[in-house]
C-alpha positions in Angstrom: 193.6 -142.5 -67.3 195.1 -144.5 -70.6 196.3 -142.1 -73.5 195.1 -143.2 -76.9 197.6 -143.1 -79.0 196.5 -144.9 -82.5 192.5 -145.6 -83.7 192.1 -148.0 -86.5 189.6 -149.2 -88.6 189.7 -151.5 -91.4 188.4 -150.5 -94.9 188.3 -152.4 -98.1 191.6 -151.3 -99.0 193.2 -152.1 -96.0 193.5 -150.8 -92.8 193.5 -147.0 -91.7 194.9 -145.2 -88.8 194.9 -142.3 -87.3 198.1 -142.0 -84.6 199.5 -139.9 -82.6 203.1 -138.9 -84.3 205.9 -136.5 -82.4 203.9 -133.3 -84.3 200.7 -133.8 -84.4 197.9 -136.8 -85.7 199.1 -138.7 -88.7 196.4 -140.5 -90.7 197.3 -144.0 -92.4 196.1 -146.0 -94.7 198.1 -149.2 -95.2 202.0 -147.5 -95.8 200.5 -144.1 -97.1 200.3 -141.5 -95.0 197.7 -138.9 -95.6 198.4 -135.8 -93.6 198.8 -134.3 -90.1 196.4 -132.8 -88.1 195.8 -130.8 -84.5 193.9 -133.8 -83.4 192.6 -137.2 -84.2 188.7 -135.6 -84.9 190.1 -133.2 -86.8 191.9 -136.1 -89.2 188.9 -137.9 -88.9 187.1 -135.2 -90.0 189.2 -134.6 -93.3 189.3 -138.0 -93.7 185.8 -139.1 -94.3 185.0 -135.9 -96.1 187.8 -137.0 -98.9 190.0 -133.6 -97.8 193.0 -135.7 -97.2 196.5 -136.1 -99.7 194.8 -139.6 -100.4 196.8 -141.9 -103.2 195.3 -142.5 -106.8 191.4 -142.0 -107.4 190.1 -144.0 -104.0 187.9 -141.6 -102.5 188.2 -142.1 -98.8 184.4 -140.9 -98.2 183.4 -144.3 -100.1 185.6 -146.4 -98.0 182.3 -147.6 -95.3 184.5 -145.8 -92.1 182.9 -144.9 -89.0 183.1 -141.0 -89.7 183.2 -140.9 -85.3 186.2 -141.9 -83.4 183.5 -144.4 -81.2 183.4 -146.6 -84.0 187.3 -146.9 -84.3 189.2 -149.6 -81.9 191.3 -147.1 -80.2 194.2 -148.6 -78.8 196.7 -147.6 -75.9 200.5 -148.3 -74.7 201.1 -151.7 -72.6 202.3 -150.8 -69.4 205.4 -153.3 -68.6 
């Protein structure tokens, strides 16, 4: 079985991310990073519901994301 490690999905300020970071799930949107959290539902969670340390006066709710981790393009580490 492949381990996601990162989910992205691209907004109309850039692209987000929620990844898996020694700690926890960090959420990212372009180079700001938003908060950690148990798990990557639980940042998506607090994510689309605008509960995040989100940068200026974007709300994150407006940004059209897919508010379940099926409409993110998970991704997983290339084997070598």
């Amino acid at each position: 079985m492949e381990t996601i490690v990162r989910y992205t999905h691209a907004s109309r300020v850039g692209t987000c991310r929620i990844e898996w970071h020694a700690g926890g799930w960090q959420i990212w949107c372009e180079d700001d990073m938003l908060g950690t959290y148990h798990s990557p539902a639980a940042a998506l969670d607090n994510l689309c519901g605008g509960h995040t340390d989100w940068p200026g006066t974007t709300d994150p709710s407006t940004l059209g994301l897919a508010d379940e981790l099926s409409g993110w393009k998970a991704w997983t580490p290339r084997r070598s």
